[in-house]
N, C-alpha and C positions, 0 to 999 in steps of 0.2 A: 398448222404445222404438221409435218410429217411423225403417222405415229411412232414410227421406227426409232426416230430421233428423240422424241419426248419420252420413251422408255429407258433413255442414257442418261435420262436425270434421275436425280432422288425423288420416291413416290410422295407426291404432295408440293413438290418446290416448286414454286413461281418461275418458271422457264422463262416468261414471255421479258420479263423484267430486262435479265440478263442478254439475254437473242436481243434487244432492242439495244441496251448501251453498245456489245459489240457493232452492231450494225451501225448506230450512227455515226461512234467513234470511227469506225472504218470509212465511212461515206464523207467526214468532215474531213477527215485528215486527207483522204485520194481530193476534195473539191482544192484545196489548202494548196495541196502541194501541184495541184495540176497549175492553179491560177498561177501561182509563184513561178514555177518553170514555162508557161508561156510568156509570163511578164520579161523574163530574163532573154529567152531566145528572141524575142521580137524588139527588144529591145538593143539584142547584139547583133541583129540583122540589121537594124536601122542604121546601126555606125560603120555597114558595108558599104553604104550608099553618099555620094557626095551631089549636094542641089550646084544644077549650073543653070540659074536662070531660074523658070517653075518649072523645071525637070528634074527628078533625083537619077543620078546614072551611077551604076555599078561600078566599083574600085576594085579593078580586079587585082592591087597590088597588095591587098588586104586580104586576111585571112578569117576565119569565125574562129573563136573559139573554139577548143575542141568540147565534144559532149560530155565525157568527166568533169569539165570544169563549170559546163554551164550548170548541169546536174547538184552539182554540190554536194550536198549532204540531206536533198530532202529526202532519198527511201530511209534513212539511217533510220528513223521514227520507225518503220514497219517491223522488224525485228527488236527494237525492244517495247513493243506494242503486244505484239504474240510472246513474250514472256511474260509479260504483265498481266494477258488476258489470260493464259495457261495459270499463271500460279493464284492470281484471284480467285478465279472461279474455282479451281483444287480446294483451294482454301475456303470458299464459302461453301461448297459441298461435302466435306468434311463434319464442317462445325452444324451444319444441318444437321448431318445423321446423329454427331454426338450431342449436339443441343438444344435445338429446335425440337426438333420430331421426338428424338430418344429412341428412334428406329434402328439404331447401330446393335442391339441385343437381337433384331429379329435379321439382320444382315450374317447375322453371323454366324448363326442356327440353317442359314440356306444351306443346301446340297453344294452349288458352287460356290466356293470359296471365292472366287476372283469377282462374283457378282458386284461387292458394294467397289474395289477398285475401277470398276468400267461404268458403273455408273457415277463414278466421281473425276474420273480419268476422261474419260472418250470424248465430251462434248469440250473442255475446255483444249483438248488435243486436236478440236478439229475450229477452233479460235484461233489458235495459232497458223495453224494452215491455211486459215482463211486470212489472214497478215502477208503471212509470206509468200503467199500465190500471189497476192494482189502488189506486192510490191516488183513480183519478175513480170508480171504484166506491163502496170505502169511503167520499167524500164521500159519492156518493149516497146511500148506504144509512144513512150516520149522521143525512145530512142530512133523511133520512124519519125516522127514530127521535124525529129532535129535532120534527119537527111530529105526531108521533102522541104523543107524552109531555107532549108540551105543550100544557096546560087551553088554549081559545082565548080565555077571557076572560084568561089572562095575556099571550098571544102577541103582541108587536110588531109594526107591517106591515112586507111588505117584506125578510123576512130571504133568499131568493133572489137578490134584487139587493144586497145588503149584500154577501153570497159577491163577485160579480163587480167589486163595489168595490175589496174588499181584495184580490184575485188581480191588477187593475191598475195 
């Protein structure tokens, strides 16, 4: 890991511990919810199409759902994922200096005041932003899937501003 980063922790804490729960937590829940919203889109794709014979043909009197809907509520998990990892990790670095280590008396004798705050602050700050990037991501990228999957003779106008609807 980067030195840079492993000086934002408390001297002596087990980094690697924590960097790996975030990481897989974030890697389970993006596989989770990816699989989930393809299951759903191809699944609302398949009820565009009517079999005549062994052909499926396009209903173009049918419409898709729109992307809000098929979306649901899976990023909802990303944001209160980065408040959980923000304030756990706050909190087990805290209880480090004051009880573990008992390094919080030489924190506090530094020159810079603000030293034990950023290293208790900064890495579970950058948890969080590692949540909530990864969730305007995955809209984006679902939100391409859902307009490449989707016939344009069934597409409804306007599904980019529906998104901004519902987020206000």
């Amino acid at each position: 890991m980067n030195k840079r980063l492993i000086r934002n922790f408390p001297p002596g804490y087990d980094h690697t511990k924590e960097i790996r729960t975030v990481f897989l937590t974030n890697s389970i829940l993006i596989i989770l919810m990816t699989i989930s919203f393809l299951l759903s889109i191809i699944n609302e794709r398949h009820l565009l199409y009517i079999r005549v014979g062994p052909d499926m043909i396009l209903n173009t009197s049918k419409l898709m759902p729109d992307f809000v809907q098929i979306l649901g509520n899976r990023l909802r998990f990303f944001p209160s994922l980065a408040m959980l990892a923000f304030v756990s990790a706050v909190i087990s670095h805290y209880i480090y200096y004051y009880g573990e280590s008992k390094s919080i008396y030489l924190m506090r004798r530094l020159p810079n005041k603000l030293e034990l705050h950023r290293r208790c602050l900064l890495m579970p700050l950058i948890y969080a932003l590692v949540f909530l990037i990864t969730a305007i991501i995955l809209l984006l990228i679902y939100y391409l899937t859902y307009m490449k999957l989707t016939p344009e003779a069934c597409l409804s106008p306007n599904q980019w501003e529906k998104i901004w609807r519902v987020l206000n």
